[in-house]
Residue frames as a rotation matrix with the C-alpha (Angstrom) as fourth column:
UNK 1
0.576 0.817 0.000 0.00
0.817 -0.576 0.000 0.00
0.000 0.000 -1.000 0.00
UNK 2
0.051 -0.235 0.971 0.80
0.604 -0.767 -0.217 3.92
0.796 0.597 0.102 -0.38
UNK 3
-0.392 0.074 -0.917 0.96
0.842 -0.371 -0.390 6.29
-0.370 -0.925 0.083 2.87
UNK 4
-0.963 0.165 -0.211 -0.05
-0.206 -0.960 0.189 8.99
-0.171 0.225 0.959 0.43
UNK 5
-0.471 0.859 0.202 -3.54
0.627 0.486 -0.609 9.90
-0.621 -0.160 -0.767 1.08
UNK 6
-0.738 0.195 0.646 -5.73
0.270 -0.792 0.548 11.54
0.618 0.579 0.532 -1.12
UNK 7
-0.620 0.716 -0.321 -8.35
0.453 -0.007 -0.891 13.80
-0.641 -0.698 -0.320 1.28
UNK 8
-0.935 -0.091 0.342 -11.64
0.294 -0.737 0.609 15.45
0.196 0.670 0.716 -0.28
UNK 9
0.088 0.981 0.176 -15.11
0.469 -0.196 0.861 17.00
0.879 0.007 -0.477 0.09
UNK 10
-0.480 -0.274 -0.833 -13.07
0.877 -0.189 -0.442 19.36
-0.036 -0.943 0.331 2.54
UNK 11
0.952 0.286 0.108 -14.65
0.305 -0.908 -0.289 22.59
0.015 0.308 -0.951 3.18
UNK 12
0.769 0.091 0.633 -13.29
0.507 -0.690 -0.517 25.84
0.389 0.718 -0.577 2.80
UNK 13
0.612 -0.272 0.743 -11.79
-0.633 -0.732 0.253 26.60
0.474 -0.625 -0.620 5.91
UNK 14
0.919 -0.370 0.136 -9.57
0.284 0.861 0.422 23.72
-0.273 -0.349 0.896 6.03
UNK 15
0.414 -0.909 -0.048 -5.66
-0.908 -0.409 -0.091 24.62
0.063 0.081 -0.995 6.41
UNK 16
0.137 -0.989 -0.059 -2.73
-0.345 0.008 -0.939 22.82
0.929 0.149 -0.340 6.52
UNK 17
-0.651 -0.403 0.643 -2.56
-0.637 -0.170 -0.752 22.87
0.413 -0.899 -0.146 9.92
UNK 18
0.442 0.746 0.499 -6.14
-0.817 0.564 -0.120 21.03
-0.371 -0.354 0.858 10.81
UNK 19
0.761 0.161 -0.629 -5.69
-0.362 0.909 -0.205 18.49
0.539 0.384 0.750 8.58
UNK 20
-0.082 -0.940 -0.331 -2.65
-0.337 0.339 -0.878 17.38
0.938 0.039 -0.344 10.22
UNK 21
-0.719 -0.049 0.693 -3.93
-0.688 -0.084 -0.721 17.68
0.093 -0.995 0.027 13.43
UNK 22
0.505 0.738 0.447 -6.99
-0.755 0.629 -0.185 15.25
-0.418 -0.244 0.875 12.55
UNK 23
0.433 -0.521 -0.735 -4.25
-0.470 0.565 -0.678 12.87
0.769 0.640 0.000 11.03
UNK 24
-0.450 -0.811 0.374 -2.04
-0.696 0.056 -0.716 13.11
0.560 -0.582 -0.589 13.73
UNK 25
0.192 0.221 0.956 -4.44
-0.682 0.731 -0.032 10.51
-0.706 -0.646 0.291 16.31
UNK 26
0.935 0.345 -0.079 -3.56
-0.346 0.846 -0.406 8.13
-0.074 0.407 0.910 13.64
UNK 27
0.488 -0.866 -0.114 0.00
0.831 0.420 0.365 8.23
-0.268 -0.273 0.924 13.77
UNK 28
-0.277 -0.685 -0.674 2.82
0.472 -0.708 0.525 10.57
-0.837 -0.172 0.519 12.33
UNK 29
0.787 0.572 0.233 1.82
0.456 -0.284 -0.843 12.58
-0.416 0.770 -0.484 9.81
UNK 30
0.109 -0.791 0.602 4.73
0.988 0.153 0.022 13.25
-0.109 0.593 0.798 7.27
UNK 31
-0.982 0.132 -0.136 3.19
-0.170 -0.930 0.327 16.70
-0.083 0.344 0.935 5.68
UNK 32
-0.102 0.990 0.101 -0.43
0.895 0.136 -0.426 17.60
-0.435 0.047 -0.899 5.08
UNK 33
-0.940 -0.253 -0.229 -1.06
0.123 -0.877 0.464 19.91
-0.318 0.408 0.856 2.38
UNK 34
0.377 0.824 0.423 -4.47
0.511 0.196 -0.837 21.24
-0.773 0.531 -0.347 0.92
UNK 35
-0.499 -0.761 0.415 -4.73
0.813 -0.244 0.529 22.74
-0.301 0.601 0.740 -2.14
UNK 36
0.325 0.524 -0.788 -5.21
0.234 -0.851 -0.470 26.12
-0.916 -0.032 -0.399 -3.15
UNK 37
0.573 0.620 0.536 -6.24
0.717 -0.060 -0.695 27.79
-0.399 0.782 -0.479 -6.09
UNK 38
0.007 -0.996 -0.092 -3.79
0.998 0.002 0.057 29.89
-0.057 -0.092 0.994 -7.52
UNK 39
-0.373 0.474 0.797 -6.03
0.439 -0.666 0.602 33.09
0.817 0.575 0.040 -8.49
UNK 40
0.469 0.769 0.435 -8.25
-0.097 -0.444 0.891 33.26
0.878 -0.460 -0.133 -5.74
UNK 41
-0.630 -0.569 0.528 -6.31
-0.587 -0.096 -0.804 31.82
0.508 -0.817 -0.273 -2.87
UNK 42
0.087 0.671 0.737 -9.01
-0.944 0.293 -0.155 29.51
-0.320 -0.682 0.658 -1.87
UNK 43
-0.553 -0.038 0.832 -9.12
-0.105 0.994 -0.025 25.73
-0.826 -0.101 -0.554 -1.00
UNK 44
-0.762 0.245 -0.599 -9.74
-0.491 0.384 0.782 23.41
0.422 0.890 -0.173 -4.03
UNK 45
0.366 0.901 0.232 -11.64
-0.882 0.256 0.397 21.41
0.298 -0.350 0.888 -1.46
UNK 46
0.936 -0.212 -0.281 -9.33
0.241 0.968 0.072 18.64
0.257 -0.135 0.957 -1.47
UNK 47
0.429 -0.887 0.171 -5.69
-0.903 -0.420 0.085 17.89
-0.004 -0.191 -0.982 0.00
UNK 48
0.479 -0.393 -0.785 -2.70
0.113 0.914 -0.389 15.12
0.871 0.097 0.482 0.93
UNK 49
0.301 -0.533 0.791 -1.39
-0.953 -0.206 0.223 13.72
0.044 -0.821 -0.569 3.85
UNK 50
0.182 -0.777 -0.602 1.54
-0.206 0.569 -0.796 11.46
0.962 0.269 -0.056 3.69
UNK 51
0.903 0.139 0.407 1.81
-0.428 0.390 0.815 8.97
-0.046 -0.910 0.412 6.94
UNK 52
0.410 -0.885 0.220 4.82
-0.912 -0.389 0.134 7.73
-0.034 -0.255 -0.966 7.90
UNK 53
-0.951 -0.167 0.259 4.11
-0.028 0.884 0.467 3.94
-0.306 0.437 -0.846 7.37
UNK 54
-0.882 0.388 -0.269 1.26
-0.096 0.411 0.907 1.93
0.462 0.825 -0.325 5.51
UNK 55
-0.424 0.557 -0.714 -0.33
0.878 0.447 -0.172 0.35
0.223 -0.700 -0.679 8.98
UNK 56
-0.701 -0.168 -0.693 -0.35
0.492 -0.818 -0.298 4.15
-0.517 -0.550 0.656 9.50
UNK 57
-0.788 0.493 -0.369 -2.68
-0.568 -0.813 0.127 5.45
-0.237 0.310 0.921 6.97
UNK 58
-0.591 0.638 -0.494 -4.54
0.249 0.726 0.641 2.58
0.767 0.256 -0.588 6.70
UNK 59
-0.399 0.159 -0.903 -5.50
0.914 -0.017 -0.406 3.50
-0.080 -0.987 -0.139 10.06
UNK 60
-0.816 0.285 -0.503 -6.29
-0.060 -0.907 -0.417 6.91
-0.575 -0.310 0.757 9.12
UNK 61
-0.473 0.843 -0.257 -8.63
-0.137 0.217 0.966 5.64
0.870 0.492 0.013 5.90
UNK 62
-0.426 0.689 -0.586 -10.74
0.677 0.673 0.300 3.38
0.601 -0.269 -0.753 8.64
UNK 63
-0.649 -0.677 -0.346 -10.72
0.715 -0.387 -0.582 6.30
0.260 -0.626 0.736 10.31
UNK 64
-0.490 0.172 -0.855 -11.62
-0.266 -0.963 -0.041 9.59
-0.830 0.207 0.518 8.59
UNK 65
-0.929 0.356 -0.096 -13.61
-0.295 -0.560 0.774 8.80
0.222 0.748 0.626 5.99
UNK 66
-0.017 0.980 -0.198 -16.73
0.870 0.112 0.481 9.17
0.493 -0.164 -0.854 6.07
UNK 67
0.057 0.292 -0.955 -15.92
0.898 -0.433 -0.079 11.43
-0.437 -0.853 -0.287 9.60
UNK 68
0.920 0.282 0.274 -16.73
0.336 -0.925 -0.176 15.45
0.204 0.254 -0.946 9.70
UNK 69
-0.145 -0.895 -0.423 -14.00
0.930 -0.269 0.250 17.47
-0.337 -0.357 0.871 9.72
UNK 70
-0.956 0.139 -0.259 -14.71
-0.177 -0.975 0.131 21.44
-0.235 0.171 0.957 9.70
UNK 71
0.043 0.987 -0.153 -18.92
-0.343 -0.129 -0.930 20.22
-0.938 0.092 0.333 9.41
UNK 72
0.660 0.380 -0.649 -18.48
-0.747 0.429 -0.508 17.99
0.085 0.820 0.566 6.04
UNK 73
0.819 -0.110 0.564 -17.76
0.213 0.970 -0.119 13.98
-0.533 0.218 0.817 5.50
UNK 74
0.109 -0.945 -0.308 -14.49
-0.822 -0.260 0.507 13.82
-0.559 0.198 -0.805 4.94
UNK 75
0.953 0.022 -0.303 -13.56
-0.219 0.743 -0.632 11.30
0.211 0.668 0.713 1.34
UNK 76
0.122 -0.984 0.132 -10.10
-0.926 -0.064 0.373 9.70
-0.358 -0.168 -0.918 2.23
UNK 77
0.914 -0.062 0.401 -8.75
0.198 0.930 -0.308 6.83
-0.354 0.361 0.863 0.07
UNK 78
-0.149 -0.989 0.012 -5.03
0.262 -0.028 0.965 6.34
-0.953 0.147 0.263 -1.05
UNK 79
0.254 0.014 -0.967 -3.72
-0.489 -0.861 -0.140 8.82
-0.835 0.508 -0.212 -3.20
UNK 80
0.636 -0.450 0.627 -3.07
0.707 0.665 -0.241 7.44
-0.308 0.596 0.741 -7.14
UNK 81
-0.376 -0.926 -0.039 -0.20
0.770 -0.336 0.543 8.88
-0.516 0.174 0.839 -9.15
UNK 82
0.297 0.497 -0.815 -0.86
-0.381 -0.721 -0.578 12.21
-0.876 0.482 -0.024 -10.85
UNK 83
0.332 0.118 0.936 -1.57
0.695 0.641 -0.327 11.01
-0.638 0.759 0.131 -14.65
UNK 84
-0.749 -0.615 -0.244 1.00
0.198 -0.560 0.804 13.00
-0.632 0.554 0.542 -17.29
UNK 85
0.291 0.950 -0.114 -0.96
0.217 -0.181 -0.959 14.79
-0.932 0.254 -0.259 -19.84
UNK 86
0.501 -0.115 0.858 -0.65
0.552 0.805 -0.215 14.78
-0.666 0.581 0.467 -23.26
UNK 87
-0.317 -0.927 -0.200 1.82
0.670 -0.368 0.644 16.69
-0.671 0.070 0.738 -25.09
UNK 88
-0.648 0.494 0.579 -0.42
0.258 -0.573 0.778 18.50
0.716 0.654 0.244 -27.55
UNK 89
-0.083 0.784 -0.615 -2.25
0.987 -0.020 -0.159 19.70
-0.137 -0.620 -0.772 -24.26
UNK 90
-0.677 0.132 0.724 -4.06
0.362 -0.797 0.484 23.16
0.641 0.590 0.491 -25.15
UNK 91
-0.877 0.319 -0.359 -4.89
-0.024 -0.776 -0.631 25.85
-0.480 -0.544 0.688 -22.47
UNK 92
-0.096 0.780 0.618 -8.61
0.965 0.225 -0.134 27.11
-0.244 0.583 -0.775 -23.27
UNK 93
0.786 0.352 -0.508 -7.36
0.231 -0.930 -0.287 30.28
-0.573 0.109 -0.812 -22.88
UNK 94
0.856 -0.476 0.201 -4.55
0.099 -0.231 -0.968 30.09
0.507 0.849 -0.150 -26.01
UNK 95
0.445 -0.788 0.425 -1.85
-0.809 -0.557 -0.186 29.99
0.384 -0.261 -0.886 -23.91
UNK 96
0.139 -0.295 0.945 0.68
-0.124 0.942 0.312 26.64
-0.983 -0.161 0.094 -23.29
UNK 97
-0.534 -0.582 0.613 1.98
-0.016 0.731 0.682 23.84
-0.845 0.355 -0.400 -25.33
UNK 98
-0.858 0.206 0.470 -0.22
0.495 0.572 0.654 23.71
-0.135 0.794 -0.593 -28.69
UNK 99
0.267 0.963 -0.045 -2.83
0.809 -0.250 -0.532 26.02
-0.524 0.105 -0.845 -28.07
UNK 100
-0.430 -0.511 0.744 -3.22
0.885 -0.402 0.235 28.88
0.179 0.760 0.625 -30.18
UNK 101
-0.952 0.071 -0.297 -4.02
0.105 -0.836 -0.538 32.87
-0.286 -0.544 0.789 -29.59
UNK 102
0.038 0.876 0.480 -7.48
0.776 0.277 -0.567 34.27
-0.630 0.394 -0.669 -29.94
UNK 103
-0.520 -0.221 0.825 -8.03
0.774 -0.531 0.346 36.85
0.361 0.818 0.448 -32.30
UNK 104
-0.512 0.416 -0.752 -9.34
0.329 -0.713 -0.619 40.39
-0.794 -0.564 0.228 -30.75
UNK 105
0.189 0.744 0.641 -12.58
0.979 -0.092 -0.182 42.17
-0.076 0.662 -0.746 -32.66
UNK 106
0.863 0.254 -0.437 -11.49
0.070 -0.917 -0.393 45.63
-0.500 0.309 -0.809 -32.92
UNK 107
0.391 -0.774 0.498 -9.38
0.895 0.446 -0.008 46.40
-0.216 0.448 0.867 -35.49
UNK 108
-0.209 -0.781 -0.588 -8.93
0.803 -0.481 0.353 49.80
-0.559 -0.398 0.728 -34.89
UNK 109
-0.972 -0.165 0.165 -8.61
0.233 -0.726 0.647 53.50
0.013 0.668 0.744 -37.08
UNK 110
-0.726 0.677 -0.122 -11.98
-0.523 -0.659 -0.540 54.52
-0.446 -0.329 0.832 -38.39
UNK 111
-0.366 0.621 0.693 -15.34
0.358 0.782 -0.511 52.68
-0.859 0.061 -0.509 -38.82
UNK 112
0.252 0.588 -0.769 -16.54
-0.699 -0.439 -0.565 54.84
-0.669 0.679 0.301 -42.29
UNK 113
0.525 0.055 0.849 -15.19
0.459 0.822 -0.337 51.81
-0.716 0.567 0.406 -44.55
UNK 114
0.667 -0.413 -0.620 -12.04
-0.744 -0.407 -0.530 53.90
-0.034 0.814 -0.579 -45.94
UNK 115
-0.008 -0.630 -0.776 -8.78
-0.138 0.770 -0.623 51.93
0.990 0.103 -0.093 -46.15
C-alpha cells in the first residue's frame, strides 16, 4: 500500500494545519497539504497527507472517511499517481503547449469603410 492519502469534500476553511492535526491521532503525519487555487487563494476542497508507514494510513482511511471534519464527510482513500498529460495539451485560454491565440474584434482607425 501507499501512505499517500488523497483527502476530499473538505470545506473551505480547512488549512494545513487542521488536517494534520486530525491525522495526527492516527499516527505521524509526514506533511499535510491542501490545495489552493492559484487566483483566488481559496481551498480546491481537497488535500494530501503522507503517513509515515502503511499500517499508518490505513489506520487513518478506517478512520476519517466518512468522519466530519470542519462540518463535512471527509472522502479519504489512497492517493493514485498524478496522470502525465498529453503533449499537444491546449490551455482554453490560447496559452501553453499547442494552443493557439485568440483573435481580438477591434481592429482599430476609423469605422466609415475607408482603407
Amino acid at each position: 500500500m501507499n501512505n499517500k492519502l488523497y483527502v476530499g469534500n473538505l470545506a473551505y476553511s480547512v488549512r494545513d494545519e487542521s488536517l494534520q492535526q486530525a491525522f495526527s491521532r492516527f499516527g505521524t503525519v509526514n506533511s499535510a497539504k491542501v490545495m489552493m487555487d492559484r487566483e483566488t487563494g481559496r481551498s480546491k476542497g481537497f488535500g494530501f497527507v503522507e503517513m509515515a508507514t502503511d499500517a499508518e494510513a490505513q489506520a487513518a482511511i478506517n478512520g476519517m472517511n466518512g468522519q466530519a471534519l470542519e462540518g463535512r464527510p471527509a472522502v479519504v482513500n489512497v492517493a493514485r499517481p498524478r496522470e502525465p498529460r498529453p503533449a499537444g495539451f491546449s490551455s482554453p485560454y490560447g496559452r501553453g503547449p499547442g494552443g493557439g491565440g485568440g483573435g481580438g474584434g477591434y481592429r482599430g482607425g476609423n469605422d466609415r469603410g475607408g482603407y
